[in-house]
C-alpha positions in Angstrom: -18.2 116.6 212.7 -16.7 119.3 215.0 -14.2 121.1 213.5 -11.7 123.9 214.7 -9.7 126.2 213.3 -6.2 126.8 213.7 -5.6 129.3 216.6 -3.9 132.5 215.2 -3.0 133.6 219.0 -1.6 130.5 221.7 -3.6 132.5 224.2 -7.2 132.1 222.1 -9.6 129.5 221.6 -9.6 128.0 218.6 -13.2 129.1 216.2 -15.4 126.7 214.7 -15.3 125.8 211.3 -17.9 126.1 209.1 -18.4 123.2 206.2 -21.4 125.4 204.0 -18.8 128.6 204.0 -15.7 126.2 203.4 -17.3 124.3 200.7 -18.6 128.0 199.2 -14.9 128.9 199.3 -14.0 125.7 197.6 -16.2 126.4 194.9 -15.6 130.2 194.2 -11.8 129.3 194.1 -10.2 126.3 192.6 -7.5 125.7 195.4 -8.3 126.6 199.4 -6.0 125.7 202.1 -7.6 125.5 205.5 -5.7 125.0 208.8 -7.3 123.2 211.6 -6.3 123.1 215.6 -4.5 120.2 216.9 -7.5 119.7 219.2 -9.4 118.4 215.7 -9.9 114.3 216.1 -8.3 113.0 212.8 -11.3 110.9 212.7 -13.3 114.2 212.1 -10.9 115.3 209.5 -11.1 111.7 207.7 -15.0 112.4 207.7 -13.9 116.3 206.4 -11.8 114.1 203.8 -14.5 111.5 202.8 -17.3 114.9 202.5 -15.3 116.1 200.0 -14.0 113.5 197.9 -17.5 112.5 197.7 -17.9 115.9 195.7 -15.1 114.9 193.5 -12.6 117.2 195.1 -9.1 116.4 195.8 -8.2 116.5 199.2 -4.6 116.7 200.8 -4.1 116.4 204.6 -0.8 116.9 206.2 0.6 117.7 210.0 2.6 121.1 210.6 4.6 121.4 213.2 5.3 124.8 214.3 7.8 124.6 217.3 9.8 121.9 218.9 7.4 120.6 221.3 5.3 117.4 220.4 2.0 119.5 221.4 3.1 122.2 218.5 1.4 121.3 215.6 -1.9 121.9 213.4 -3.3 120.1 210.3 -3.1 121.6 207.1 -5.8 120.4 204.7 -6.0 121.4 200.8 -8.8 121.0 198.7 -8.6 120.9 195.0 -11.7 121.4 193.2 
């Protein structure tokens, strides 16, 4: 599982997520929204998804679009310990 982060400038790469510091931030607070880069496969989120519920978290997982064009968009995933 390769995951990226949303890109906070168009001109940047996107980073590389973590999973030990996300799942660290799930657990120090009870509600953490991560955005993730349209360049993510949504089979790597599904594995992100099946991770977590495995821990007994809730997991939400949603498109954004940002702009008009079909390319404009990022995922928005909320975990709910």
């Amino acid at each position: 599982m390769d995951l990226k982060f949303a890109r906070t400038d168009i001109t940047t790469k996107p980073k590389k997520a973590d999973l030990s510091k996300m799942e660290a931030s799930v657990e120090k607070d009870d509600s953490v929204i991560f955005y993730f880069d349209r360049e993510n496969s949504h089979k790597d989120l599904l594995e992100l998804q099946d991770y977590f519920e495995k821990k007994g978290k809730s997991f939400y997982m949603s498109e954004v679009k940002y702009g008009l064009s079909d390319s404009e968009y990022m995922y928005q995933v909320h975990i709910i310990n």
